[in-house]
ZALUMNU-737204 format. One record per atom (N, C-alpha, C): residue in one letter; x negated, y, z. Coordinates in steps of 0.1 Angstrom, whole numbers, padded with zeros to 4 digits, always signed. Layout:
ZALUMNU-737204
aXYZ/...
//
This chain:
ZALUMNU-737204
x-0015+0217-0222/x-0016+0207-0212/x-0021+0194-0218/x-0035+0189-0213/x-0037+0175-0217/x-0027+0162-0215/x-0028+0158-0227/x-0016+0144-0229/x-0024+0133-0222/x-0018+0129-0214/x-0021+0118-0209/x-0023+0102-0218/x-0032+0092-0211/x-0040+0083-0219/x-0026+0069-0218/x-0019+0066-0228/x-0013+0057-0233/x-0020+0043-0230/x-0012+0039-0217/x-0018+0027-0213/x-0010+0013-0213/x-0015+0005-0224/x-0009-0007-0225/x-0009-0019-0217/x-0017-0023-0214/x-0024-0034-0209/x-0030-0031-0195/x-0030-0037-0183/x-0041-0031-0168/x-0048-0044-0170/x-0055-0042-0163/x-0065-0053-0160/x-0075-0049-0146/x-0069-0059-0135/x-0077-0051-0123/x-0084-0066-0113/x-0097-0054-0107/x-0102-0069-0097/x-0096-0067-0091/x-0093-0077-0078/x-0084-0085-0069/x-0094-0076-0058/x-0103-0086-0048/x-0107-0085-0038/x-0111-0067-0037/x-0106-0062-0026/x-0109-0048-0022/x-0105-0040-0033/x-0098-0042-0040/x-0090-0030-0049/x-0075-0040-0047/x-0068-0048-0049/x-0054-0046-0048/x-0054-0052-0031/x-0063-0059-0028/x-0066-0061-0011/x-0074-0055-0002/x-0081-0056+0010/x-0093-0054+0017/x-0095-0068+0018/x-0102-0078+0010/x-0108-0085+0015/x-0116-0094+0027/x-0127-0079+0026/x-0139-0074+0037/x-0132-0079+0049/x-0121-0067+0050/x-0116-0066+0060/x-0110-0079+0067/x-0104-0088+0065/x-0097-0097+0062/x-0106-0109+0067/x-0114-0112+0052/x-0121-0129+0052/x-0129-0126+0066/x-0142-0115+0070/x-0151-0111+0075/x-0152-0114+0093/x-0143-0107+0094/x-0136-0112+0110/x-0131-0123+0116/x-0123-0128+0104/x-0115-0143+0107/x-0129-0154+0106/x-0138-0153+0097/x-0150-0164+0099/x-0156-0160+0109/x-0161-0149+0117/x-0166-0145+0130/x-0159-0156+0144/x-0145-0154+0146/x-0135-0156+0150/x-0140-0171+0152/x-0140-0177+0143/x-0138-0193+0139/x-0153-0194+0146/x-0161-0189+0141/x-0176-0194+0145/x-0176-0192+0158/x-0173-0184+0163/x-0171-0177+0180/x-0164-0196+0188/x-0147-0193+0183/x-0142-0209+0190/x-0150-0224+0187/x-0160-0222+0175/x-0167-0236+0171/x-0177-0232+0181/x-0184-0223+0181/x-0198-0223+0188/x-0198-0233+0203/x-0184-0227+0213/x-0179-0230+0223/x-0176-0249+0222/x-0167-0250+0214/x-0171-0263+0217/x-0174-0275+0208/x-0185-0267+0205/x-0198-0276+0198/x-0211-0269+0211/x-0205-0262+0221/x-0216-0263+0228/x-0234-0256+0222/x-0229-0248+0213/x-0245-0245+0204/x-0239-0226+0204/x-0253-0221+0201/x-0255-0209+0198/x-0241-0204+0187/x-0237-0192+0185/x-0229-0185+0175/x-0239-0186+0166/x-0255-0177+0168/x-0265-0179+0160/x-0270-0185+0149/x-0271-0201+0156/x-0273-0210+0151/x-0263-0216+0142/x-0253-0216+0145/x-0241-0218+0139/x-0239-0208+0125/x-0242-0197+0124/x-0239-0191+0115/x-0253-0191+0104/x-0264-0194+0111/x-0273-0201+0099/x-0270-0212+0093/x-0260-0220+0100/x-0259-0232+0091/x-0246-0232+0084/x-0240-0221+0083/x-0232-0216+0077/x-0238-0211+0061/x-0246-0203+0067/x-0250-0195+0053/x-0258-0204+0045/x-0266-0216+0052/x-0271-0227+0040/x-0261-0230+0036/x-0253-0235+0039/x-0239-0244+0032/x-0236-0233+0021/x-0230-0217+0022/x-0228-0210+0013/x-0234-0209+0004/x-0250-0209+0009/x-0259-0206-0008/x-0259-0226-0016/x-0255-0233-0006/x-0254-0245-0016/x-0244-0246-0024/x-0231-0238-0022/x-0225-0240-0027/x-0222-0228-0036/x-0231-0222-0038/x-0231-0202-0041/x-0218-0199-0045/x-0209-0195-0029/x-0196-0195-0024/x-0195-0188-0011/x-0194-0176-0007/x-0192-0174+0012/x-0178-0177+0018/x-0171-0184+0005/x-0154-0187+0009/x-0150-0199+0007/x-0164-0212+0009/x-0160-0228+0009/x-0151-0231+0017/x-0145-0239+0013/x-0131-0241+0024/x-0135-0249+0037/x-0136-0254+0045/x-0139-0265+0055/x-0151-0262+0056/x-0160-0253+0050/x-0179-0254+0053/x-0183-0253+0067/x-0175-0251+0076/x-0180-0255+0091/x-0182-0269+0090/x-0175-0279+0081/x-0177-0290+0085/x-0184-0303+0080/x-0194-0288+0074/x-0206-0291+0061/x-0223-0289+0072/x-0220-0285+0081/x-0230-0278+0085/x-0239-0289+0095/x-0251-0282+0093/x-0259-0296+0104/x-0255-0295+0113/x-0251-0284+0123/x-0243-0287+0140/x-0240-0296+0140/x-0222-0295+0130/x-0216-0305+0131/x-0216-0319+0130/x-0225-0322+0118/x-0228-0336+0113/x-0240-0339+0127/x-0244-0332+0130/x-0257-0336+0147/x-0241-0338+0156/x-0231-0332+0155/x-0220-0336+0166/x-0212-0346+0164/x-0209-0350+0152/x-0203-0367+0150/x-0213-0373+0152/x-0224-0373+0153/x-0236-0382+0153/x-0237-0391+0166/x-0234-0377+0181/x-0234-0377+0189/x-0219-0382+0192/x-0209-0379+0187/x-0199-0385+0193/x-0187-0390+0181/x-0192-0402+0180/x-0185-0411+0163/x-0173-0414+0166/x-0168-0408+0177/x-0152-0417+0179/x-0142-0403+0178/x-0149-0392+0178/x-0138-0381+0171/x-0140-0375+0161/x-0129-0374+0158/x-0125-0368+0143/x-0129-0351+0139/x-0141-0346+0135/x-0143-0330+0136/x-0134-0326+0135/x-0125-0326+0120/x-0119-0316+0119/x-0106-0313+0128/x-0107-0325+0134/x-0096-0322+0144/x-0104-0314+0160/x-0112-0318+0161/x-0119-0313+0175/x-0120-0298+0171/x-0123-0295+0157/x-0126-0279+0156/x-0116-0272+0146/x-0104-0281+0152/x-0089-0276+0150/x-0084-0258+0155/x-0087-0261+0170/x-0091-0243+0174/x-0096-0235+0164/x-0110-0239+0163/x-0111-0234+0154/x-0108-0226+0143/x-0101-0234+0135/x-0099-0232+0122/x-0082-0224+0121/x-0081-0229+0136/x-0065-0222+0136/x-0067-0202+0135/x-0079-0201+0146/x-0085-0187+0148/x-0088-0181+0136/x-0097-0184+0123/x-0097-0183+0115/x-0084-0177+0105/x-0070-0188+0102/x-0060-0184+0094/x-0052-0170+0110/x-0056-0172+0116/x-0047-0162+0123/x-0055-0148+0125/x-0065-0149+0124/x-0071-0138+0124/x-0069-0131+0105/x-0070-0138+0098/x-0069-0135+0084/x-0054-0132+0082/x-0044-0138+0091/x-0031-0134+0085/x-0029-0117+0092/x-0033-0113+0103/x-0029-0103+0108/x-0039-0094+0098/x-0049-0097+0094/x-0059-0086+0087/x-0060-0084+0070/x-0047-0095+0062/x-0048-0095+0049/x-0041-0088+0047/x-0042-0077+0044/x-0030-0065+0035/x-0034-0062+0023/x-0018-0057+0014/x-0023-0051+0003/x-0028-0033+0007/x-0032-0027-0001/x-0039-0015+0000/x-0029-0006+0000/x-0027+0004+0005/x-0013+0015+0002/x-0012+0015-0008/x+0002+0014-0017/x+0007+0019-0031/x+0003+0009-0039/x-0004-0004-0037/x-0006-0015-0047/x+0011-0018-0048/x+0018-0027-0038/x+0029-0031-0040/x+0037-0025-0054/x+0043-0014-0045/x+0048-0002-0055/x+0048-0002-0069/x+0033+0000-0069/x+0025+0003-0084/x+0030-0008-0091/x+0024-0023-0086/x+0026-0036-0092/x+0041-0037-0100/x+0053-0038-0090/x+0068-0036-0095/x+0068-0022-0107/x+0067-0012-0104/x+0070-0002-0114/x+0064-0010-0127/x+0048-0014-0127/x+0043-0015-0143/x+0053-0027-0146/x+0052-0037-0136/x+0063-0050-0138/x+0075-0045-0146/x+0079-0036-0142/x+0093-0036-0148/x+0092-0027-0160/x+0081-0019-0164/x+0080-0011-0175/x+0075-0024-0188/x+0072-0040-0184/x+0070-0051-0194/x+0052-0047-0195/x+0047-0035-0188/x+0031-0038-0187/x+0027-0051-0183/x+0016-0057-0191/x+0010-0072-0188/x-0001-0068-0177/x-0001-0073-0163/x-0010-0070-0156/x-0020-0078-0157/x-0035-0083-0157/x-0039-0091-0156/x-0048-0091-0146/x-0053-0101-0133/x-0064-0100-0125/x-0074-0108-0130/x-0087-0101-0127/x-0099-0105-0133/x-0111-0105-0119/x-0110-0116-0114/x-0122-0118-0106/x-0134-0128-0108/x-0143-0129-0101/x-0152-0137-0094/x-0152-0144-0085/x-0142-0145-0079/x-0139-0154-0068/x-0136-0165-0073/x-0132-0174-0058/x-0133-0193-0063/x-0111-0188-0067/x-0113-0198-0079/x-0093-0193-0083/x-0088-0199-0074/x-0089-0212-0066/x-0079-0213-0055/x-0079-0200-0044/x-0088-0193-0037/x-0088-0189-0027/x-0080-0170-0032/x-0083-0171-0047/x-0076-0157-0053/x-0060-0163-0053/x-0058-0173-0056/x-0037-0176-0058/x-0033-0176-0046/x-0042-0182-0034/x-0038-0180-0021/x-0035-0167-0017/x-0041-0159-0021/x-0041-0142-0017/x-0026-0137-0021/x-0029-0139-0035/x-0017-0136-0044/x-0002-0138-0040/x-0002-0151-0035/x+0006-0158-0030/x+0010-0156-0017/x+0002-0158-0009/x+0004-0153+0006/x+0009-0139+0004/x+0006-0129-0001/x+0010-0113-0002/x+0019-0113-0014/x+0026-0118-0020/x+0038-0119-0025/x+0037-0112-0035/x+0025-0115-0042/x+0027-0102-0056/x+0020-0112-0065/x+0017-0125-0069/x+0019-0135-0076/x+0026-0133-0090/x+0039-0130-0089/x+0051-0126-0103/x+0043-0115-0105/x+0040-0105-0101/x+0040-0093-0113/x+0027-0093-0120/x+0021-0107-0116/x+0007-0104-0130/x+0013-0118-0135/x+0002-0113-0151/x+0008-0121-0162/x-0005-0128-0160/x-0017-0132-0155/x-0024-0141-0158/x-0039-0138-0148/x-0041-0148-0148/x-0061-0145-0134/x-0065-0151-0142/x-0074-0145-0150/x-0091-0148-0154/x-0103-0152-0143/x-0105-0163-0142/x-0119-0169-0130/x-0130-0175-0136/x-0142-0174-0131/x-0152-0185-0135/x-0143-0197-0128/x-0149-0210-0135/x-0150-0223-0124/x-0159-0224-0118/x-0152-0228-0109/x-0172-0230-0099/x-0173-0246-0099/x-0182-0248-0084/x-0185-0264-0086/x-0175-0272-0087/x-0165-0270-0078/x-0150-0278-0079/x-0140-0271-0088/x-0131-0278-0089/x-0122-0272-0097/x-0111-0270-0083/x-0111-0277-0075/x-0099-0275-0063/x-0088-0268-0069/x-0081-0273-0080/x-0070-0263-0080/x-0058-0275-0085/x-0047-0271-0086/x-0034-0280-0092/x-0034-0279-0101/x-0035-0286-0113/x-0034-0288-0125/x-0020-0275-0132/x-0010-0275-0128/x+0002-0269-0131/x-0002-0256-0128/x-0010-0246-0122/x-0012-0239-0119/x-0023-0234-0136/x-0031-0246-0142/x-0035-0243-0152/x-0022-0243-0165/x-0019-0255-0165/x-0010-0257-0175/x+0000-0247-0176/x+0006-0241-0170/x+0019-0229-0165/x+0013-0219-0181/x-0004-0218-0178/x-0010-0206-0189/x-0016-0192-0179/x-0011-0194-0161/x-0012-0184-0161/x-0028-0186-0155/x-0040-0193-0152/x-0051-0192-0150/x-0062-0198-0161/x-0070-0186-0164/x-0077-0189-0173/x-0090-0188-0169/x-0092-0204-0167/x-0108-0208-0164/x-0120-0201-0172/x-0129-0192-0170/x-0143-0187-0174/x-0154-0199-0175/x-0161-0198-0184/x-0175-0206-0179/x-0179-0205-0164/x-0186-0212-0158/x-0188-0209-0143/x-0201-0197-0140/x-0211-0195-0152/x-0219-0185-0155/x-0217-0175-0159/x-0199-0174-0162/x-0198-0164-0166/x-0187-0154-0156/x-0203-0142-0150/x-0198-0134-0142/x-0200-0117-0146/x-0193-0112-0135/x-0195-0098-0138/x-0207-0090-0138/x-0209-0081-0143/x-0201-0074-0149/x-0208-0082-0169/x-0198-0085-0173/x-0202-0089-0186/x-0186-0085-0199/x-0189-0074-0201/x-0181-0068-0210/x-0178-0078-0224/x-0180-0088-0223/x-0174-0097-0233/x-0158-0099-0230/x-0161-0106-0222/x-0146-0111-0210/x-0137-0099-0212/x-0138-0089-0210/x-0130-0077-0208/x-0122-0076-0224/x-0135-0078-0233/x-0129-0074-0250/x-0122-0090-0256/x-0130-0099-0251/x-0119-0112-0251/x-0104-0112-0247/x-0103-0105-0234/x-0092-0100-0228/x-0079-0099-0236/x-0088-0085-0238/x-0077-0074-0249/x-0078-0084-0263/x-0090-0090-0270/x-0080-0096-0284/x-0070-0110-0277/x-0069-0113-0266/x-0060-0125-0262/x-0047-0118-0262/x-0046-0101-0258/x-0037-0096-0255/x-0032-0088-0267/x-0039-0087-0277/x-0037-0081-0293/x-0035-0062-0288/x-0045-0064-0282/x-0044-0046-0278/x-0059-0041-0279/x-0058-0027-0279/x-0069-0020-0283/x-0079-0016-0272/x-0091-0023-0270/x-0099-0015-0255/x-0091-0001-0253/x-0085+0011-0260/x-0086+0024-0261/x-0072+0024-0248/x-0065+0013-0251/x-0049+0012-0247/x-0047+0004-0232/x-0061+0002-0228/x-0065-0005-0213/x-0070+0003-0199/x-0062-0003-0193/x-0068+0007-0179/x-0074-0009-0174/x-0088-0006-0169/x-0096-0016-0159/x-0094-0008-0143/x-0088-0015-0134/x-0095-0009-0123/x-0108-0016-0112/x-0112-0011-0104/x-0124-0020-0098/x-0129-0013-0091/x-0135-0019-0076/x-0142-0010-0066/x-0159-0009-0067/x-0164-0015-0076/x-0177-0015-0076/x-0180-0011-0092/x-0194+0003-0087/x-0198+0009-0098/x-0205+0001-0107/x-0214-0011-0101/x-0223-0015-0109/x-0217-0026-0115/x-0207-0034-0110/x-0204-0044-0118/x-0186-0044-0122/x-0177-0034-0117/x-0162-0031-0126/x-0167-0017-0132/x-0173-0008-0128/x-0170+0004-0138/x-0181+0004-0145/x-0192-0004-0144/x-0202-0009-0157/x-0199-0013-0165/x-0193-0024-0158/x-0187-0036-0172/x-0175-0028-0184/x-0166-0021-0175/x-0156-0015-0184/x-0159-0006-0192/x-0170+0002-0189/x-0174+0014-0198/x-0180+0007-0208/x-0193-0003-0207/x-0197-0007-0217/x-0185-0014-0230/x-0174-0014-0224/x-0163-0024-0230/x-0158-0014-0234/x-0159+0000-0234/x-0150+0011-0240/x-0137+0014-0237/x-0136+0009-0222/x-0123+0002-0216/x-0122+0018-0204/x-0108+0022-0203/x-0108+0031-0194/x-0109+0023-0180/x-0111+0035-0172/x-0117+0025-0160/x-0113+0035-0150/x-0107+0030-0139/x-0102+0041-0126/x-0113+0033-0117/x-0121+0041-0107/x-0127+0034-0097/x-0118+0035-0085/x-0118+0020-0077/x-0111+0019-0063/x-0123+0026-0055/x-0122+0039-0051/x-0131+0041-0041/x-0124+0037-0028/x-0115+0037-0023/x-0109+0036-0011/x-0109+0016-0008/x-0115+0009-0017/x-0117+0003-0015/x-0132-0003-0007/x-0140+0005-0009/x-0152+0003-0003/x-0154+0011+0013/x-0138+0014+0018/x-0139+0020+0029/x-0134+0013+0037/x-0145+0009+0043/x-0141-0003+0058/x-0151-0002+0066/x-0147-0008+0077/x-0158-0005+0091/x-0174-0017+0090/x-0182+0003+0091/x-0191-0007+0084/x-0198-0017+0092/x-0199-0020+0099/x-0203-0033+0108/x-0200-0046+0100/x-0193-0046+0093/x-0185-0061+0085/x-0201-0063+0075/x-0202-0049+0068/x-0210-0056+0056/x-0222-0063+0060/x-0231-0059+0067/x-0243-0069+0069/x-0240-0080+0082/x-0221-0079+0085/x-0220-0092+0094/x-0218-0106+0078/x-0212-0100+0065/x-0207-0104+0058/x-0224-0109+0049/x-0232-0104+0051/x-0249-0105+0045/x-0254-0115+0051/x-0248-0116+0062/x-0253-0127+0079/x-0256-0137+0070/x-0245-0139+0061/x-0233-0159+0060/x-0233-0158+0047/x-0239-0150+0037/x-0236-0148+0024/x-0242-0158+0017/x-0239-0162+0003/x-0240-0172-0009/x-0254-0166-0014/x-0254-0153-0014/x-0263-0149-0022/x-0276-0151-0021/x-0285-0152-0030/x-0299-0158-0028/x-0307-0147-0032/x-0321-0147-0030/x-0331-0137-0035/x-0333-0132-0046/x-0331-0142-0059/x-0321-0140-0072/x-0312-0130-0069/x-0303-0134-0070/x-0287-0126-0065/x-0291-0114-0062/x-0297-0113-0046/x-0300-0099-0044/x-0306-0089-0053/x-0318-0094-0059/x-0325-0090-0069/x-0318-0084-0082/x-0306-0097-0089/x-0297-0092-0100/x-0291-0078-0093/x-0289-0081-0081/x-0278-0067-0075/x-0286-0053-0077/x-0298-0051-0072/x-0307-0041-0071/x-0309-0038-0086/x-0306-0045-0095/x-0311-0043-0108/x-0299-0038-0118/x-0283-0040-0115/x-0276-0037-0117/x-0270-0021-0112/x-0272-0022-0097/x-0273-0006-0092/x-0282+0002-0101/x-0293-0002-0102/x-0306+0005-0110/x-0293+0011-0124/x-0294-0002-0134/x-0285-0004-0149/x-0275+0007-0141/x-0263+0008-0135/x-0257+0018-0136/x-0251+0029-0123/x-0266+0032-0119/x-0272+0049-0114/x-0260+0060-0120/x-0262+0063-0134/x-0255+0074-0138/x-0244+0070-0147/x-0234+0056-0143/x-0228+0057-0153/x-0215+0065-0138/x-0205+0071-0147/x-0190+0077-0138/x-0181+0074-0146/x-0169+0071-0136/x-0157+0065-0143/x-0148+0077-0142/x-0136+0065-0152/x-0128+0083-0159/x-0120+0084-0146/x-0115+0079-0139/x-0112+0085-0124/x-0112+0081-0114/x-0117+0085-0100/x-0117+0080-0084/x-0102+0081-0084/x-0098+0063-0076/x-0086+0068-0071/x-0095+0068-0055/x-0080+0076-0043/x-0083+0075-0031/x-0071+0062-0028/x-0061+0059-0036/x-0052+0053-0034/x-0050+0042-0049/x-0041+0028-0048/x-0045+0023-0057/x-0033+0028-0068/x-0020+0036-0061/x-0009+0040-0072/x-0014+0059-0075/x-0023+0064-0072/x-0030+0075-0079/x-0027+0071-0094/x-0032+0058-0103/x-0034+0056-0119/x-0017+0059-0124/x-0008+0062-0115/x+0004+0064-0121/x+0005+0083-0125/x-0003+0087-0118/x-0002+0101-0120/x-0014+0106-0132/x-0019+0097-0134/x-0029+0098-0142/x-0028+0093-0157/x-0024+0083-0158/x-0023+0076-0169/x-0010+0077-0174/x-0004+0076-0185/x+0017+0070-0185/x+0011+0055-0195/x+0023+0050-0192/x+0026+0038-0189/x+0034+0030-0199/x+0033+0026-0216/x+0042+0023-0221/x+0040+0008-0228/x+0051+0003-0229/x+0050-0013-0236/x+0042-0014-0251/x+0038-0025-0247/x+0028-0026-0262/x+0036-0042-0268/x+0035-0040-0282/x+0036-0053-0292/x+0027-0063-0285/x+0031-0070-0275/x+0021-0082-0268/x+0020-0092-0277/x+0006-0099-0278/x+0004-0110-0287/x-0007-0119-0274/x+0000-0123-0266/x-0008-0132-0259/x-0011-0143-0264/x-0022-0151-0266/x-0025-0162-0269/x-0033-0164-0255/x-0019-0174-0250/x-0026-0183-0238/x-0030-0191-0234/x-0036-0200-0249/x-0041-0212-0249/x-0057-0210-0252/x-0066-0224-0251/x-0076-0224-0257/x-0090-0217-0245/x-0087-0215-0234/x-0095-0207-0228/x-0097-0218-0214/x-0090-0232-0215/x-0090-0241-0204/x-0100-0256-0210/
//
């Protein structure tokens, strides 16, 4: 009987592996544009082009208030200086968080999984790309915050975040150029954590930039496939309004290219499958949690 892979350390992306994101952000900004269109009196259309300039200005499709960035808007105070937008496109923005609260879930068997490694003293760590306020919000809103020991993020343009949320040790700001998939981060990771790539599970829903990055890191790697399963109508609603630029696209197509044949050491269909796969035991932790802010 093969012995299973002694896993010290996890380290997982956030969006569509411990969440559905897609599912979630995708619909609620539809929602919102739908109630703004109405009374801003203009096209959904139009409205959602001036959406997606704001996003690639800010190369972000999750600015906070960017409805009230957009030229409609600023053409509608223009026209009427005696109301306050953000209050007129209050509706709005209400349709938005209500549509995102009914649609944010964790994935079957994250919960679960999270408490079990929690209490076996495994250091969880989340490792995204996303803006860090809008990942603690997740975390937080879905109540699984405690059982990771720390979020690795680029900074982006703003820092939007609470100081004490840095100082605590548990968010560790990246360069803001420094994105995935870049297997430095991952081996930085593990010497912050005094552990051996060999003793690391990565998980991640994308081939070309979590199960690229982790192989090249020497890092075991489970793919979320059941993370990329959502109705597909979202993704090119989600392409509509995106940050991403002709660059961007281009890096993407080039990255698919980069890893065509790489395979990870296992598909989950579920995100607590890595329990039946892996076992699970405490490691001599040597976090150094300073120096990375």
């Amino acid at each position: 009987m093969q012995t299973k892979t002694l896993i010290s350390v996890v380290i997982t992306d956030l969006d569509n592996t411990v969440y559905d994101w897609v599912s979630a952000f995708v619909p609620a900004l539809y929602q919102m544009v739908r109630e703004a269109a109405t009374i801003l009196q203009v096209s959904e259309d139009a409205l959602l082009d001036d959406l997606h300039e704001v996003h690639q200005r800010h190369g972000d499709s999750e600015h906070p208030y960017a409805l009230l960035e957009t030229r409609t808007v600023l053409d509608f105070c223009q026209r009427h200086p005696d109301l306050n937008p953000k209050v007129a496109l209050d509706p709005a923005f209400h349709a938005f968080n209500r549509v995102r609260k009914v649609n944010l879930r964790l994935y079957d068997g994250v919960l679960l999984t999270l408490e079990h490694l929690h209490k076996l003293g495994i250091p969880i760590i989340a490792y995204t790309d996303a803006r860090v306020i809008n990942s603690l919000f997740r975390l937080k809103r879905l109540s699984v915050r405690q059982f990771f020991a720390a979020l690795y993020a680029p900074q982006h343009s703003e820092l939007s975040l609470n100081l004490s949320e840095t100082e605590d040790g548990f968010v560790h700001l990246l360069d803001r150029d420094d994105r995935k998939p870049n297997p430095q981060t991952l081996i930085d990771i593990c010497s912050d954590y005094g552990v051996s790539p060999k003793s690391v599970l990565y998980i991640g829903d994308s081939i070309a930039r979590d199960v690229y990055m982790a192989k090249s890191a020497r890092i075991n790697v489970a793919w979320a496939k059941y993370g990329t399963v959502y109705d597909n109508k979202l993704w090119p609603q989600l392409v509509r309004v995106t940050h991403w630029t002709e660059l961007d696209l281009a890096r993407e197509r080039k990255l698919k290219e980069l890893a065509k044949d790489v395979k990870p050491d296992v598909i989950l269909d579920r995100f607590d499958n890595i329990l039946d796969v892996y076992t699970f035991g405490q490691h001599t932790v040597r976090a150094s949690l300073g120096g990375r802010l």
